[in-house]
N, C-alpha and C positions, 0 to 999 in steps of 0.2 A: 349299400354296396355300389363299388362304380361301374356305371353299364359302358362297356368300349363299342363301340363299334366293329364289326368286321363282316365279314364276307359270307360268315356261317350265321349270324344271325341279323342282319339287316332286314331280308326278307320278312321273317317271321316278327318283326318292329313293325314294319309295315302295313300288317294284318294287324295287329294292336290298336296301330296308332287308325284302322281303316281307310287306308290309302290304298289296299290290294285286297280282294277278294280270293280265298284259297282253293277257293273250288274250282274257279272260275280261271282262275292265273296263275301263271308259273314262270319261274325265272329263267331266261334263256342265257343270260350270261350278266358276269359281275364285274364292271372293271374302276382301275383306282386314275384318278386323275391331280394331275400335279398340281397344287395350291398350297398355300399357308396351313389351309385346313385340311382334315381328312376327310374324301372327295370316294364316295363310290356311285359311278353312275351304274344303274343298276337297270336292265333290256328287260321287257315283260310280256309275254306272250300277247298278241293284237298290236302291235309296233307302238307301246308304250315305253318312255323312255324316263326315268325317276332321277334324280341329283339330290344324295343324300352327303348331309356334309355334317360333318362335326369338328367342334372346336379340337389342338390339339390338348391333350389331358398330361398333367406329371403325374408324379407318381403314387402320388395322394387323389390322384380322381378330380383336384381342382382344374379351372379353365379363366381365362383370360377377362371370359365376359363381355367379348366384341359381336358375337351370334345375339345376344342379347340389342342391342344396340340397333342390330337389322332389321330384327324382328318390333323394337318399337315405330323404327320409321317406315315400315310396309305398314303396320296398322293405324299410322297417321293418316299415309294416303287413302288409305280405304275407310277411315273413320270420317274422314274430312269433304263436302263435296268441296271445296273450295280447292285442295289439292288431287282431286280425283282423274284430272288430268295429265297427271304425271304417273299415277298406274303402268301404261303403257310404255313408256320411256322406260321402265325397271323389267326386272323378271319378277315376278310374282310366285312368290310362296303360297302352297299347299299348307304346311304343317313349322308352325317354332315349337321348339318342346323345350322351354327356359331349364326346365329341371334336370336333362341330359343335355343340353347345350347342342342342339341337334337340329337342323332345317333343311326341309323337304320341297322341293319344287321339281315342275318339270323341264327339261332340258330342249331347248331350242336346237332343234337341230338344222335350221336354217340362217343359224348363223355360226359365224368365226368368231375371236375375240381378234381385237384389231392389232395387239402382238403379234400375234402369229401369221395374219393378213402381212403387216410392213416385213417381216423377217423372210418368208416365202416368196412373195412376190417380188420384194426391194424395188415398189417403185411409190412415190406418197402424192396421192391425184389431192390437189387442193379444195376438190370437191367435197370429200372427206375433212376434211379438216374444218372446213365453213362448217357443217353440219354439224360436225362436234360441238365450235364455237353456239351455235343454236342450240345443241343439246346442254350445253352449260345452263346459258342462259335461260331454259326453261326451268330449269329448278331455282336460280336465282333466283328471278322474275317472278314467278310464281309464291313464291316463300318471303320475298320481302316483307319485314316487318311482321310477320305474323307470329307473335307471340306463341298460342298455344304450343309451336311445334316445341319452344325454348321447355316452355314449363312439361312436354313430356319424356324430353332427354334428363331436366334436371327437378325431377320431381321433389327430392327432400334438400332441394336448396337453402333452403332457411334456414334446416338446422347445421346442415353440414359445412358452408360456406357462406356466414352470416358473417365473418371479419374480412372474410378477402369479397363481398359485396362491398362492405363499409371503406372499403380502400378505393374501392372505383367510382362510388358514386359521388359527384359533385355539384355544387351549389344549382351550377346552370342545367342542369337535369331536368328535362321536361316531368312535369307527376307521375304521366302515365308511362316513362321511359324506363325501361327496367335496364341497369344493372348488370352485363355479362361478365361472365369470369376471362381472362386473357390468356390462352395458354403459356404456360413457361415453356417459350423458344429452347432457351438452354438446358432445359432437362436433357438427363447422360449427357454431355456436353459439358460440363464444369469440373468433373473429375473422373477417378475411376475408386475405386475400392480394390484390396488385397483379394479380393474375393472374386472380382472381376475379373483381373489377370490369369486367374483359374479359369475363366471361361473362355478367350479370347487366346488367339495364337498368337506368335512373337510377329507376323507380318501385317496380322492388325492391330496389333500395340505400334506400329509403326504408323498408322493415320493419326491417332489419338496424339500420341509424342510430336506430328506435325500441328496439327490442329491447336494444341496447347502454347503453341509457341508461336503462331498466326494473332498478335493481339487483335489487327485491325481487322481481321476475319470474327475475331471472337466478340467485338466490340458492336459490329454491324450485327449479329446474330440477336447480341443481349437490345437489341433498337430495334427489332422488328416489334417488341412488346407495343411501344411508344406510337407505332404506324398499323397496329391491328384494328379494323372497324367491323367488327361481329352486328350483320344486321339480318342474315340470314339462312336457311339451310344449306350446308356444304358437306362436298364428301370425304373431303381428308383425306382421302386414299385415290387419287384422281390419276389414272395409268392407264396405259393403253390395253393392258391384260386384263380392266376390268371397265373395257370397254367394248361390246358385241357389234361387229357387224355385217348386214344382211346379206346373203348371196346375190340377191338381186339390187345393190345397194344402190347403181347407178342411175337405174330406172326409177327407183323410189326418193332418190334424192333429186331426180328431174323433174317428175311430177310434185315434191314437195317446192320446187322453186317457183314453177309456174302459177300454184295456189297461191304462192308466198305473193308473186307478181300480180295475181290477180287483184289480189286483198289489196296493196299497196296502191293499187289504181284509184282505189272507191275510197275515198279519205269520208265518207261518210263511216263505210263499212267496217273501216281504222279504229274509229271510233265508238263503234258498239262492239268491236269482237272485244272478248276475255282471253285469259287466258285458255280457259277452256275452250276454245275456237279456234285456237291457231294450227294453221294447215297441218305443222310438221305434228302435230299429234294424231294423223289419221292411222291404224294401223293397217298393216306391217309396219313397223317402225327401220326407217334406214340404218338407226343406232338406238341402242339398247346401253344405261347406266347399270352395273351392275356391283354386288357386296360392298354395302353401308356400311360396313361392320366401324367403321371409322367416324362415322357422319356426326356434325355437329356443329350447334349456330355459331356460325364464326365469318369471314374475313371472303366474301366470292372471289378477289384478286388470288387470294391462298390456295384455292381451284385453279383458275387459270395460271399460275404460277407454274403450279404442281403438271402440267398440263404442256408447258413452254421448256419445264423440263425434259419433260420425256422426249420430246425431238430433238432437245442438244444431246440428248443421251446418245440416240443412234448415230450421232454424230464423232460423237466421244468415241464410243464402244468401239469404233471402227477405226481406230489410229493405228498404224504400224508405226511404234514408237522407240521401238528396238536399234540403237546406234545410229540415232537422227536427232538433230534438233528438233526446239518443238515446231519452230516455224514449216521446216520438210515434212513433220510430221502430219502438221494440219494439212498442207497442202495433196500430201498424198492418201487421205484420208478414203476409206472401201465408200463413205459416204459422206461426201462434201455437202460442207453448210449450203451452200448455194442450192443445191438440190433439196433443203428442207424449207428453206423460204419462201418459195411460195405457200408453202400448210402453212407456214407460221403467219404471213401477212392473213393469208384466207380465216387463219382459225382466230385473228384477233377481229376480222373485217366482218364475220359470222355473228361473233357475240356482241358486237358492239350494235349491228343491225338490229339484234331481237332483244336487247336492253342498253337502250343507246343512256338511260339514267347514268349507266354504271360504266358501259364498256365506250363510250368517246371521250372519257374523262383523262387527259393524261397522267394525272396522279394513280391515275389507278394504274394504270399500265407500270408506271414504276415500283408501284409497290407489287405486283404481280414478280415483275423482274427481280427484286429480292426475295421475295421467296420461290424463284423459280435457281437464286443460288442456295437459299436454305435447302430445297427437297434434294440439290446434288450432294448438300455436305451432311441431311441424314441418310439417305443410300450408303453413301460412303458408311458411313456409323454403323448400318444395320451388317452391311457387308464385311465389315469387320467383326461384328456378334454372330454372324454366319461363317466365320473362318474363312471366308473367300480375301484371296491377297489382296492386296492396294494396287502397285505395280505402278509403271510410269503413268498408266492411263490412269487410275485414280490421283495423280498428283496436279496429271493436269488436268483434271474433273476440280480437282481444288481450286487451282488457278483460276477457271472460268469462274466459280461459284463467290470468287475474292471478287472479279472484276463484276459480278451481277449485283453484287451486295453491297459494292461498295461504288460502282459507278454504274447507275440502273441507267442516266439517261444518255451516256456512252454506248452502254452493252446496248440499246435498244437500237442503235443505230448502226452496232457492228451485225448484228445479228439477224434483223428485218433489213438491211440493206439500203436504210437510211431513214427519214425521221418518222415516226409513226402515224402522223396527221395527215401523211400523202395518203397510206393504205385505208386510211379509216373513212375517209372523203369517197369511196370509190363505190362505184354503184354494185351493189351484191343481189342480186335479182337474178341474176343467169351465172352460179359458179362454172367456170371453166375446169373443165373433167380433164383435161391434158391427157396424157399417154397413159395410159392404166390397162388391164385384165379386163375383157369382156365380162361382165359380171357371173353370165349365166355358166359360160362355156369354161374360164378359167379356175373358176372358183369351184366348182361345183365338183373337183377329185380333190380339193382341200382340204386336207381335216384340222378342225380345231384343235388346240392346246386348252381355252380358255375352262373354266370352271363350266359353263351350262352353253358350250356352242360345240359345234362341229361333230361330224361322224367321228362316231368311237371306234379307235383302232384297234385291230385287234393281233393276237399274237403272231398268226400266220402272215401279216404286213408288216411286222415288225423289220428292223433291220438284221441283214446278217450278219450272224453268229461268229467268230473268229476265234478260236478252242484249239492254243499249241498243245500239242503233247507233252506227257508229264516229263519233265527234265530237259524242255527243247533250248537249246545252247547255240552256242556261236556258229555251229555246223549252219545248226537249220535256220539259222538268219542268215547266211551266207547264201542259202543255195534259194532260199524265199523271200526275202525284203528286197525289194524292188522302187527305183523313183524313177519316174517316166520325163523327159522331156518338159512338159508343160508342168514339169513341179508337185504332181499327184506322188503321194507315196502308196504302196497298197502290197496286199501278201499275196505270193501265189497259192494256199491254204484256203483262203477264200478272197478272190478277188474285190469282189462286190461288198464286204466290209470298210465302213468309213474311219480309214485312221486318223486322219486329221480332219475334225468338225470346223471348214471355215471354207468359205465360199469366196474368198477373198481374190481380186485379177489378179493373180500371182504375175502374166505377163507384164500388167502395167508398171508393174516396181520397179525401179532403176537395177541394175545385175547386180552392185554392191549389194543392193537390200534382201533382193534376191536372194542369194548365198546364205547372207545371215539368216532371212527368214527360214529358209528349209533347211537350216544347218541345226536350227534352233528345234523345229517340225520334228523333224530328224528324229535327233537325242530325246523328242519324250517320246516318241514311238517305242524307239529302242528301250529307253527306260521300263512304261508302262508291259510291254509284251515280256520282256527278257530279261528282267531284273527284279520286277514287279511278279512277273505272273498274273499282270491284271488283264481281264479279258473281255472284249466287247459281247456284252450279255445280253438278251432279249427282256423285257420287261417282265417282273417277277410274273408267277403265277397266282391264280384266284385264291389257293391256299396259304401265298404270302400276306395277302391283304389284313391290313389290322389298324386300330388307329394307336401306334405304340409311338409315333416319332413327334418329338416337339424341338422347335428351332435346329433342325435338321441331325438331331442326336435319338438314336434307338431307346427311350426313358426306361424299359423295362432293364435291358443289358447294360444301360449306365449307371443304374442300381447295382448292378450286379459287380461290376468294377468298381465302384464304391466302396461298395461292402470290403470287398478283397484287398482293397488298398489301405494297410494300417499305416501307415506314415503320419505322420503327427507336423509336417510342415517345417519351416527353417525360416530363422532368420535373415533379412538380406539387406546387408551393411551399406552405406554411404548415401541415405536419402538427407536432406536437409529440409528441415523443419519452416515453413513460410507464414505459418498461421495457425495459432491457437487457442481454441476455449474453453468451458467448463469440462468437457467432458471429450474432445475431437481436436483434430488435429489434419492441417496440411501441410504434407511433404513433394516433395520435389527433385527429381534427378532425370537428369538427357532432357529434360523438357516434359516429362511428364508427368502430372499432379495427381495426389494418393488423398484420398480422407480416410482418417484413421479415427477408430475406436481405439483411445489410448489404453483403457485396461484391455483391450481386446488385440490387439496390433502390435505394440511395442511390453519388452520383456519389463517385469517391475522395477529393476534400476533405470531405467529411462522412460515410466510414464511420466515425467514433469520437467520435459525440456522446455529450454526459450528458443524464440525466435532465434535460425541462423545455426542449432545445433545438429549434429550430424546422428543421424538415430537409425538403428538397426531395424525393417518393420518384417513381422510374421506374413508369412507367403503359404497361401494352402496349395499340398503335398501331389498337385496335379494342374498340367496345362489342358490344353485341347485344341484341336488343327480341325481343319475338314475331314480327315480321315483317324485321326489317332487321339487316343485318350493315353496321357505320356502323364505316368507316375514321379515324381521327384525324390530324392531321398530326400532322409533327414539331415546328409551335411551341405543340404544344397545343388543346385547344377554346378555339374565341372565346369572349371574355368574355361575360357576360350581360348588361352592361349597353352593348356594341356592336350598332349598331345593322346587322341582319344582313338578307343575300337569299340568296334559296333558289332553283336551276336544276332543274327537275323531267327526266327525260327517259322517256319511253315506249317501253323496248327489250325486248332480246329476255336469254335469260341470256348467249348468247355475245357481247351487245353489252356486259353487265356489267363482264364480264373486259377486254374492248379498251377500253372506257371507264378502267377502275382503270387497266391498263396503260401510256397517255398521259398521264392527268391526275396519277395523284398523283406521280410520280418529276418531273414540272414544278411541282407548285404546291409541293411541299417545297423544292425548288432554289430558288424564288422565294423560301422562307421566310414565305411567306402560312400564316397561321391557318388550318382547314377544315375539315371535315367532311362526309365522302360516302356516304352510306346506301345499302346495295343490298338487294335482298329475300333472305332466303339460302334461299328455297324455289323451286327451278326451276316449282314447277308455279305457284304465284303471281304468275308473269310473263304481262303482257296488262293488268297497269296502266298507268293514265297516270302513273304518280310512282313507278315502278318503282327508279327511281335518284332520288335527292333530294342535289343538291350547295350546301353552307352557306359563304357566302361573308363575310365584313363587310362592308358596302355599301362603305367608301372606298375597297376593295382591289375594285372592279369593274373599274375601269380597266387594271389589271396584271392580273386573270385573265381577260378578255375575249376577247385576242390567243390563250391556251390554249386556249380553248371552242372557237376557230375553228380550232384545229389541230384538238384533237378531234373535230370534228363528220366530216371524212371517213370518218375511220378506224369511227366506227359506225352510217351514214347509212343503210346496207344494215340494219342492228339494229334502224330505228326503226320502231315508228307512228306515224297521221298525229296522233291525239288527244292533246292538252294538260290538264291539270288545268281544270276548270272555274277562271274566274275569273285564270287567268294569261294573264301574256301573250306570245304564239307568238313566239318565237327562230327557231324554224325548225319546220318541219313535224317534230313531236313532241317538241319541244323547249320547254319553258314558264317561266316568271319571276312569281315576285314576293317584293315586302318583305314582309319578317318584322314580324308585327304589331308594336308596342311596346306592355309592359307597364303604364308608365301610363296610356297612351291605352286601354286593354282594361280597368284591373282587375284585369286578370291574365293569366299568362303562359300565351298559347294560342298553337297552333298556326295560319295563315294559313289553311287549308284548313277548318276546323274553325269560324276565328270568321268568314269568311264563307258558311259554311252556318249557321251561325246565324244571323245578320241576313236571312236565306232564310227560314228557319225560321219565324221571329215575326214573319216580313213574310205568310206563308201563313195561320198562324195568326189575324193581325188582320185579315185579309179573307174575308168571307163571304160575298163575294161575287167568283166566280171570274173577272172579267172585270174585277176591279181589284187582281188580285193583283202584276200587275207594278209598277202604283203605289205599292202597302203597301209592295214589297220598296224599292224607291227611296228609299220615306221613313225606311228601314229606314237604309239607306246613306248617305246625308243627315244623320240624326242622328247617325251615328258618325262625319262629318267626310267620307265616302269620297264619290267618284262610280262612278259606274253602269257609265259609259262607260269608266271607267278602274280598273277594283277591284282592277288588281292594287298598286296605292299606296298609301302611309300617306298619313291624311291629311297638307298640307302640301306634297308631296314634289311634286320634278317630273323626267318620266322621262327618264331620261340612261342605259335600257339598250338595249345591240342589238351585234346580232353583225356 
């Protein structure tokens, strides 16, 4: 049976696995921390503080198998005296328990994870970053060459990968040279499957559709194979969120300098210390490596790579790219390259000092630089199997990741601020700390994000709460939505609630950008409060805690809309056929490539196409976004260019299920086109548009009769609140037409483009007692009325139940 994890029995795991004494100890409190994995730190009577983490589980109880992976490279170190020096550098694990995929350690509570340190702070002291460059290098450097580590990541090598050995090894192979396997760069990356598309939303099908059509992007990708030199332990997963560090980091990175200086005096000294000698291994440690879960003998440039990313990232992440070139873009960046360069000189000038074998080599520095564009263009990838959009920032995240891959010893010189051999010549003995946080003083009301750092927060420090009333409308946005001068928006409901999460000098923007930016702020305000019903919530409670969610989808209630969903999937016309063999096939449309299982994929008058023909392929009967699991009919998504209405409903999750239940095994029997969106997170239920049902307006007529069968069966489900701007069916039941594209501009969302006409109707009145006017003229010049917003212009209303 599979043991999950939660909140009610973690404790009582603890006492099993004898990590807690029950007589003696008791739980003071449980809380959940954000990670990949499922994260309960758990407070124990005598200021003991536990990090219990488990893999996430589907729905069969299987796990990934990466907690596995951690747990053999902690017991390397401690197996090994030869690695026993790198302890220190890690968090050290109490308890792996391979059989529930489950590991136990304790929580530092003296440190940060260094995510949260740059995002807080927003200042990047190059003294840090040296250190890091030293914390690299001490696993390199230490692990060079050393086989055993290889033979315990890849114990049944011989028999499992005895042909792809046979592939790499070659004539000139020293005897006792073994053999690594090369990872495949391009895995996900070379296609998608029909299956896929089921997982991924139509905004990250839009990376993949670029990416496929990038040859010279794709071409430098499939060449990283060719420039991989696997000689030692790396961590794969090399990020600044799994990276700790210390409250006191400055003081201990000053004292590690001066040892450092010391040692470098006595060139005798040079020469007898070990690894196991070197200063920065005294603890408290200034930086702390932390979840292996990735780790493997491979490529140390693929570290630092991975490492050189993450600072272009806060670079990236911070574009206001919204009606700008890229060139104004960069330039007005929340965090100019300029201000990472120094970390980025210090953190190559760091590693190169404490393995100067590896890190004064220019070669390496370029090959670090391509894969410092590979880790942007798998972000990108992951972020797309996470339903998070692409956006202009991700395009130009691609752009960078073309120019890293494809011109490393350009990009090194646009990026470090000219050629790398200056910074690497530079005496690194005394890092220059710049303008930073007192270490003790600023740091020390901090709290971490990280998996195993920082004071755990608790509910009473949570943010405030912002909870409209049930059916609150355009009234109460009128007399409480407020934008202040310097561009803050906020409610008078609760002040002190954060509507827009972005720290950004709103004054520094030029006033064009301005506009646009809080025009934009604005409309999702508006959206998310009054349309949405979505509400700024406090962090669940201890009887939320569970380990149920995997790749950010609730696995038990995704089950559960699984089940409820009979749809049997559609055909979807005009892919063209590129490649075919025994048994598969590739196709291709807009730019992006499909492998097909031909009995599986294509109907049996078209499993035996050639090259170049046009084939229909099988699409399974559901998408999925960040927030919605959107069922398909069987005749397909409505066309784009039909003109479409949308049934909102505000239910409960068990109204979900009886809704999928009645509606779709009818409106497939009808043979109606459709699409039905439900949230697939039980705990984001308490919207008004919790279900969103897509109809073609001419087919109202024929699915009307259905809505009114429906509506008993989940009347007990509903609430009373409607989407702002629709119009009420029934007591939480709401309507309206689907903007059209060329009356908009472009293709928006209903809900969306009239919070914007809200928006720039608030925005042009400055005076608060004619803002219902502005908004009027607002809707007026789009053709709409006031009295009637949930209509295209034109239209006249012929819905009701």
């Amino acid at each position: 049976m599979t043991f999950r994890l939660d909140h009610q029995n973690v404790f009582d795991y603890l006492v099993r696995q004898k990590l807690c004494d029950r007589p003696s100890e008791s739980v003071l409190s449980i809380e959940a921390k954000s990670s990949k994995n499922f994260n309960l730190l758990v407070r124990l009577t005598g200021d003991r503080l536990l990090l219990v983490k488990q893999e996430p589980l589907d729905a069969q109880g299987n796990a990934a198998g990466d907690l596995l992976i951690e747990g053999q490279v902690q017991s390397l170190f401690q197996a090994h005296s030869e690695l026993s020096s790198l302890i220190p550098l890690t968090a050290g694990i109490l308890l792996f328990d391979p059989v529930h995929h489950i590991l136990v350690m304790n929580y530092l509570q003296d440190y940060l994870d260094l995510e949260t340190f740059y995002a807080e702070q927003q200042v990047f002291p190059a003294a840090i970053a040296q250190q890091l460059g030293h914390l690299a290098a001490q696993f390199h450097r230490t692990t060079l060459d050393y086989w055993p580590i290889y033979h315990q990541l890849h114990p049944d090598e011989e028999a499992l990968h005895r042909a792809a050995l046979q592939q790499t090894q070659t004539a000139a192979m020293a005897e006792d040279e073994i053999a690594t396997i090369v990872p495949d760069f391009e895995d996900g990356l070379e296609w998608l499957t029909p299956e896929d598309l089921g997982r991924i939303s139509e905004d990250g099908q839009r990376f993949f559709e670029l990416y496929f059509q990038a040859k010279d992007l794709r071409r430098a990708i499939a060449h990283l194979s060719e420039i991989y030199d696997p000689c030692c332990l790396t961590h794969q997963d090399f990020k600044f969120g799994n990276v700790l560090l210390h409250r006191n980091w400055s003081q201990l990175i000053r004292a590690a300098s001066k040892e450092l200086k010391e040692s470098a005096e006595s060139a005798e000294s040079a020469k007898k210390s070990s690894a196991n000698d070197q200063p920065w291994n005294a603890a408290p440690q200034p930086l702390r490596l932390i979840d292996w879960e990735k780790a493997e003998w491979g490529d140390p440039a693929l570290d630092m790579g991975f490492l050189i990313a993450c600072y272009l990232r806060l670079w990236l992440q911070s574009l206001v790219v919204s009606g700008l070139d890229l060139t104004e873009a960069l330039r007005l960046a929340a965090v100019p390259l300029e201000a990472l360069q120094p970390s980025l000189r210090s953190l190559v000038r760091g590693y190169g000092a404490a393995f100067p074998e590896m890190g004064r080599s220019p070669d390496f520095w370029q090959r670090a630089m391509r894969f410092a564009g590979y880790s942007l263009i798998r972000t990108l990838r992951v972020k797309a199997l996470h339903f998070e959009p692409l956006g202009n920032v991700g395009i130009c995240t691609m752009q960078v990741a073309n120019s890293l891959l494809n011109r490393p010893e350009a990009a090194i010189r646009s990026i470090f601020g000219g050629p790398l051999q200056d910074w690497l010549d530079r005496d690194t003995s005394a890092p220059e700390l710049g303008n930073q946080p007192d270490s003790q003083s600023d740091l020390a009301a901090t709290s971490g994000s990280g998996e195993l750092a920082g004071s755990p927060a608790t509910v009473s420090n949570a943010t405030p709460t912002l909870k409209l009333p049930p059916g609150a409308g355009l009234d109460d946005l009128l007399r409480h939505l407020h934008i202040s001068p310097e561009g803050r928006i906020y409610h008078d409901r609760c002040p002190a609630a954060v509507l827009v999460e972005d720290d950004r000098p709103f004054d520094q923007l030029p006033p064009e950008v301005q506009r646009s930016y809080l025009r934009l702020q604005l409309r999702n305000v508006i959206y998310d409060l009054y349309f949405c019903g979505r509400q700024l919530t406090d962090q669940p409670a201890a009887t939320d805690l569970r380990n149920s969610v995997q790749a950010g989808v609730d696995v038990e209630f995704f089950e559960q809309l699984s089940a409820a969903n009979t749809g049997q999937g559609y055909f979807d016309a005009g892919w063209i056929v590129t490649q075919i063999d025994e048994t598969t096939a590739l196709v291709q449309r807009n730019g992006l490539i499909l492998r097909l299982e031909r009995d599986r994929h294509l109907s049996p008058s078209q499993r035996h196409p050639a090259v170049g023909d046009a084939v229909a392929v099988w699409m399974p009967p559901h998408r999925m976004d960040a927030s919605f699991y959107t069922v398909l009919g069987d005749r397909g998504p409505i066309s784009p260019d039909a003109p479409a209405v949308q049934v909102y409903f505000n239910l409960s999750p068990a109204g979900a299920i009886a809704l999928m239940r009645v509606l779709i095994p009818a409106l497939n029997q009808a043979k109606l086109p459709f699409s039905l969106g439900l949230l697939h997170d039980p705990a984001d239920y308490g919207r008004r548009d919790a279900a969103i049902l897509r109809l073609c307006q001419v087919d109202w007529a024929a699915a009307a009769p259905m809505l009114r069968q429906a509506y008993p069966v989940v009347r007990s489900h509903l609430q009373r609140a409607v989407p702002l701007f629709t119009k009420v069916l029934a007591p939480g039941v709401g309507l309206a037409e689907e903007p059209m594209e060329e009356a908009c501009n472009e293709a928006i969302e209903f809900g969306l483009h009239r919070a914007q006409l809200v928006a720039d109707g608030l925005l042009d009145s400055a005076d608060p007692t004619a803002r219902l006017a502005a908004i009027a003229r607002q809707f007026q010049q789009a053709g709409l009325w006031l009295d009637r917003p949930h209509l295209n212009p034109g239209a006249s209303d012929r819905y009701s139940l």
